[in-house]
C-alpha positions in Angstrom: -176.1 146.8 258.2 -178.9 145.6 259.6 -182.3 146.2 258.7 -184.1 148.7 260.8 -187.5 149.2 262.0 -190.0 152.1 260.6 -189.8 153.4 264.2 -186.4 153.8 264.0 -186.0 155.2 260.6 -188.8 157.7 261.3 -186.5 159.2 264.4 -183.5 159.2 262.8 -185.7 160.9 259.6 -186.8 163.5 262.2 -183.1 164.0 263.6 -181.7 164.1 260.7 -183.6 167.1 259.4 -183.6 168.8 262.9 -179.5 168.8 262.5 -179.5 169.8 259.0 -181.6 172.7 259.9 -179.9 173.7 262.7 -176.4 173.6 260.5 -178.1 175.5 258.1 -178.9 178.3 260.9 -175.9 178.3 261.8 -173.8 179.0 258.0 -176.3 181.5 257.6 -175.7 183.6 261.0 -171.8 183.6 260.0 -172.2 184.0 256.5 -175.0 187.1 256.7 -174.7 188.6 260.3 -170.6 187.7 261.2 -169.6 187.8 257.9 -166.8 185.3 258.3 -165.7 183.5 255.4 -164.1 180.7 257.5 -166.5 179.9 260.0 -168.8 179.6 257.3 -166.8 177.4 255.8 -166.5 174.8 258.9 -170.3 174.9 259.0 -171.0 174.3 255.7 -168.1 171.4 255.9 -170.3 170.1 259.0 -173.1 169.8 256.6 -171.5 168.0 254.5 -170.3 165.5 256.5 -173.6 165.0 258.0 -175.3 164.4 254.7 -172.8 161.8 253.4 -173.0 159.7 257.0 -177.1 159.7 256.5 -176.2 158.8 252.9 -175.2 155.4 253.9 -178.7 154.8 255.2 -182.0 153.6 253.3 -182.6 156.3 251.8 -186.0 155.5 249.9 -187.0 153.4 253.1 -186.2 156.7 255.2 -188.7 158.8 253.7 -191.4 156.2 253.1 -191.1 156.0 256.9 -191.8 159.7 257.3 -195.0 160.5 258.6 -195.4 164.2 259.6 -199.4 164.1 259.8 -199.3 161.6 262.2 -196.3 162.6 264.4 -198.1 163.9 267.8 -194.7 165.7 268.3 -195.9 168.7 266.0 -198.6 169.9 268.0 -196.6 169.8 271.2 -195.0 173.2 271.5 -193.8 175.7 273.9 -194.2 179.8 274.4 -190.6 180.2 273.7 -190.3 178.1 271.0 -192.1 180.9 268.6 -190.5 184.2 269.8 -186.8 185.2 269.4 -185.4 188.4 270.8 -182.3 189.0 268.1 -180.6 187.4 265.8 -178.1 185.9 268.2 -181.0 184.3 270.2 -181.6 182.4 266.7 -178.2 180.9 266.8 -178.4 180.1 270.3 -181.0 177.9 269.7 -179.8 176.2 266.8 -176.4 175.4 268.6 -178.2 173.5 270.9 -180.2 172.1 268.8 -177.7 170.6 266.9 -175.9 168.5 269.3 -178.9 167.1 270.7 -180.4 166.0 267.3 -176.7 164.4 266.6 -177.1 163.0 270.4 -180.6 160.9 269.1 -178.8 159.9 266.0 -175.8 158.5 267.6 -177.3 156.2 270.1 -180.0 155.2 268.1 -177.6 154.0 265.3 -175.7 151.8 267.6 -178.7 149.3 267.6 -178.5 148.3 263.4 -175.6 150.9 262.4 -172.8 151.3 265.1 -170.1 151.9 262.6 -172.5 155.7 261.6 -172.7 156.1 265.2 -168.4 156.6 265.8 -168.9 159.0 263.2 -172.0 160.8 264.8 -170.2 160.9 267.7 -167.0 163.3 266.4 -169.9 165.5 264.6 -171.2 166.1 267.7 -167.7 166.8 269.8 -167.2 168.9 266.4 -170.7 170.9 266.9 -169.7 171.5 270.8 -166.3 174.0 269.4 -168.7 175.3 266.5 -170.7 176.3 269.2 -168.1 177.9 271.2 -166.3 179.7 268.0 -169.7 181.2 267.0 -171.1 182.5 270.2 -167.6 184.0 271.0 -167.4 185.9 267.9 -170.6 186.8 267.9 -170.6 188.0 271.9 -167.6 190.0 270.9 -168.9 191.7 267.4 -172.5 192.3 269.8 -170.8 194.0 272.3 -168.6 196.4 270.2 -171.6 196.8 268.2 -172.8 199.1 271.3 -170.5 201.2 271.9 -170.9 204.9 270.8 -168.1 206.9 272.4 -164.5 205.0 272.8 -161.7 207.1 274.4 -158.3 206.8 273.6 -156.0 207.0 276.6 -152.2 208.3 276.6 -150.6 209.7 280.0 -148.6 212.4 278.4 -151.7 213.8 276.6 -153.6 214.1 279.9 -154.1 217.1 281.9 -155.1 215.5 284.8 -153.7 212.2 286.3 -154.3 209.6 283.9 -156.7 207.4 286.5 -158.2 210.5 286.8 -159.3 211.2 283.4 -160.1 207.7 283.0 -162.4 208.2 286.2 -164.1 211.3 284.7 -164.7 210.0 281.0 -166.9 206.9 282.7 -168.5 208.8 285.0 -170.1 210.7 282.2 -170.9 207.5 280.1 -167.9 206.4 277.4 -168.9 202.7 276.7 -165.0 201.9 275.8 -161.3 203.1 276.6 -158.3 201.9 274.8 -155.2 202.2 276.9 -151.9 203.9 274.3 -149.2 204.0 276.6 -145.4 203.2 275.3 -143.5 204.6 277.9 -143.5 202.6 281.0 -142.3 199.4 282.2 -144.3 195.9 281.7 -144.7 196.0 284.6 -145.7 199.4 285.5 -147.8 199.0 282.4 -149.5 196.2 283.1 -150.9 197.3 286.8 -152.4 200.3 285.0 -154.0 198.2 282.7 -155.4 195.9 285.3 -156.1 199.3 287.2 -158.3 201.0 284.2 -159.7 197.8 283.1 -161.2 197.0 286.6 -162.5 200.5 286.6 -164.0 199.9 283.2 -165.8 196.9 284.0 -167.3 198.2 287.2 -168.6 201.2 285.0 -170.1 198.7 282.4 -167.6 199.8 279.9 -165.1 198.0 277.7 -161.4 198.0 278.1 -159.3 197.7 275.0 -155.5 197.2 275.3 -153.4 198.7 272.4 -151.0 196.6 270.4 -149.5 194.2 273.1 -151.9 191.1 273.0 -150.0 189.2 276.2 -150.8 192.1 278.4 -154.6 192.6 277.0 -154.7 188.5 278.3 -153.0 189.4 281.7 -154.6 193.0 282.7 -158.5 191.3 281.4 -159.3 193.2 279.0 -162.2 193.1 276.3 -159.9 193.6 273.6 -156.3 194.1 272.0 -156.2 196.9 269.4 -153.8 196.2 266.3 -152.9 197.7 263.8 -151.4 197.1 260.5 -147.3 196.7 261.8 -148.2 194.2 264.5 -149.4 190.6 264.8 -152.2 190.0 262.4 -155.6 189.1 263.8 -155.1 185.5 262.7 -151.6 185.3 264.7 -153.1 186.7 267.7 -156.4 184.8 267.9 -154.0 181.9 268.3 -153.2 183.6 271.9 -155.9 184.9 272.9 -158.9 183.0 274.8 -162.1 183.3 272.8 -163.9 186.2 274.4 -161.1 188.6 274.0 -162.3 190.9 271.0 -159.4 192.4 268.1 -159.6 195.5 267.0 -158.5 196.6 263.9 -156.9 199.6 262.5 -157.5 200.3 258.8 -156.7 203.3 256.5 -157.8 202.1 253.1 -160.2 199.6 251.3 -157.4 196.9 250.7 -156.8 196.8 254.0 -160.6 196.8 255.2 -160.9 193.9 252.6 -158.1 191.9 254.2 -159.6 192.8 257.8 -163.1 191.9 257.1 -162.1 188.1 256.4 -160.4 187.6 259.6 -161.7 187.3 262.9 -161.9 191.0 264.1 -164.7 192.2 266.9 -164.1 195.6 265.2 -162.7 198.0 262.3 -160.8 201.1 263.3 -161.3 203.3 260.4 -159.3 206.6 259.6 -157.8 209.1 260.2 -161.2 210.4 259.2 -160.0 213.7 260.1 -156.7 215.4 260.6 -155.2 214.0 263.5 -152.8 216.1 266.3 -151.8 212.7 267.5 -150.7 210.7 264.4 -150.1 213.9 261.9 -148.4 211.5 259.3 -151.5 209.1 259.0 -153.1 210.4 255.4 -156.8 212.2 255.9 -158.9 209.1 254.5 -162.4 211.1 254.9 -166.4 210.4 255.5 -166.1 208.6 252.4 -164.1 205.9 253.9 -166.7 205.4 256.4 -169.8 204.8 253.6 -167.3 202.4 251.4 -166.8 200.2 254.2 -170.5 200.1 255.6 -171.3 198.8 252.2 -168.7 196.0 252.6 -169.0 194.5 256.0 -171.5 194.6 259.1 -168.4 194.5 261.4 -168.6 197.7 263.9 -167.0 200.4 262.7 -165.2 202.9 264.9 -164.1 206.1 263.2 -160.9 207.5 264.5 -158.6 210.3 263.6 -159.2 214.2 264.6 -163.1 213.3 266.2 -164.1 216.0 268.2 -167.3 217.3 269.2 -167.8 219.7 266.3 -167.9 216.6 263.6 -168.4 213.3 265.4 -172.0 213.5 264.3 -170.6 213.7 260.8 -169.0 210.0 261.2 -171.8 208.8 262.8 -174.4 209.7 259.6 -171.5 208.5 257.4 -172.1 205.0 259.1 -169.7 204.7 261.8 -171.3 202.8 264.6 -169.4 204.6 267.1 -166.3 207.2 266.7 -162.6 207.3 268.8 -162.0 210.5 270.5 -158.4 211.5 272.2 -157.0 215.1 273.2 -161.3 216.3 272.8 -161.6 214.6 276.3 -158.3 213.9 277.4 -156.5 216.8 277.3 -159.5 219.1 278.9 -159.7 220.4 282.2 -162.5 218.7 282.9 -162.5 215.4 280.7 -165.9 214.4 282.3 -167.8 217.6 280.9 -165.6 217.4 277.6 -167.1 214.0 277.3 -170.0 214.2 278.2 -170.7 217.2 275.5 -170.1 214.8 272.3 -172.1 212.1 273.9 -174.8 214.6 274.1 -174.3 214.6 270.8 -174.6 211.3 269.6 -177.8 210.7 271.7 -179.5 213.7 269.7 -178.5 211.6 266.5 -180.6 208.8 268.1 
């Protein structure tokens, strides 16, 4: 290796430590705020590899070339640079940070260390899908986050035609509906789907598909819904393209514990109640709720016998938004029926 100049070792000094930073954000955001064991994992790994390509450097001569009270960089700054909106505007600026500080470091090791810079070069390719992976989960865990009244949807439960009630529960403000319909074609099933989910979206709701994760990819949806008989999240984030959320369904701890250490945009948690659809899914009860807000800062939906009576009840407990079915569904007028326990989760607020 060739011997390099103090110019030199003070920008790759300075790059360096930008990168590690900016890794360091990143472990942080999906160790603390995601919660995901494995993406923490690759990031950490990233930092690791980082550390033992700048190990083959100088290292005494790259800090005697540091010089931070005479770099006219530091007093150079920018509005934005010292405000940050959320949390996920603090990853979005260290995922761009980080390919840009590997950027300086690979070209400027091709002049005395080419062989580092091959190496900084797949870092960076590998920081580009770190990038992706994080923002995606993060984008789908932010927008679930949000959502306060999510409306289960099976025709033979409805009063009215099922577009119908679909209509009426957006109209009066439901951020989400999941589609549970078993008996229809794929095909029939899959223009409803694309039917509701348009609907959804031009309402500035979600649409969540239940079980079947090849028509969730085909109708647009948000999300597939899952539960604990079907393909695990892991199998079906294999199919899906990253934006597409999973939903979760979980009626005990073990099963939360699994959940919370896969990729999920959401926990379905319950019954909390006794439930007229599902009458052989055991009560779990508000408790459930609390034990798993202690465990994970995944959104938790609370599901199972919700009505307008005790939805507020799963909201204090710590759900951050409840599932409701034959309370709006099965009304004669599932826009006022909805918009009742909505009322009621705003006076929570």
């Amino acid at each position: 290796m060739a011997c390099m100049n103090k110019q030199i070792l003070r920008l790759i000094d300075a790059n360096f430590n930008r990168a590690r930073e900016g890794l360091r954000c990143m472990e942080d955001f999906a160790r603390f705020l995601l919660n995901d064991a494995h993406l923490s994992s690759l990031v950490k790994q990233s930092r690791h590899d980082l550390s033992q390509i700048i190990a083959q450097l100088p290292q005494n001569e790259l800090l005697a070339a540091r010089d931070t009270p005479g770099d006219v960089g530091t007093t150079i700054t920018t509005e934005s640079e010292h405000k940050r909106s959320d949390p996920l505007a603090v990853l979005q600026a260290a995922v761009k940070r980080l390919p840009e500080a590997l950027r300086c470091l690979e070209e400027y090791t091709k002049i005395d260390a080419p062989e580092l810079s091959a190496r900084l070069e797949a870092l960076r390719y590998k920081a580009y899908h770190l990038e992706k992976q994080l923002i995606a989960k993060a984008d789908r865990t932010n927008r679930f986050a949000h959502v306060r009244l999510y409306v289960l949807l099976t025709e033979s439960l409805c009063k009215l035609p099922i577009l119908t009630v679909a209509q009426q529960a957006l109209a009066a403000g439901v951020g989400c509906i999941q589609l549970r319909q078993k008996d229809r074609s794929d095909a029939e099933l899959l223009e409803l789907a694309r039917k509701i989910a348009q609907m959804c979206h031009e309402a500035d709701a979600l649409f969540v598909m239940n079980d079947r994760v090849d028509l969730a990819i085909l109708a647009n949806a948000d999300a597939v819904h899952l539960g604990q008989d079907d393909l695990s999240p892991s199998q079906a984030r294999t199919l899906l393209p990253p934006h597409l959320a999973i939903g979760l369904s979980s009626h005990n701890l073990p099963q939360v514990q699994a959940a919370i250490t896969q990729d999920i945009g959401y926990l379905a948690l319950g019954a909390i109640f006794p439930s007229p659809t599902k009458p052989d899914v055991p009560t779990a009860g508000i408790k459930f709720i609390q034990q798993v807000k202690k465990l994970t800062n995944t959104p938790i939906i609370a599901i199972g016998g919700i009505t307008r009576q005790n939805a507020s009840q799963a909201i204090a407990a710590g759900a951050t938004g409840i599932a409701v079915c034959q309370a709006i569904i099965a009304s004669d007028n599932p826009k006022k029926a909805a918009r009742e326990i909505k009322d009621e989760l705003v006076n929570m607020e």
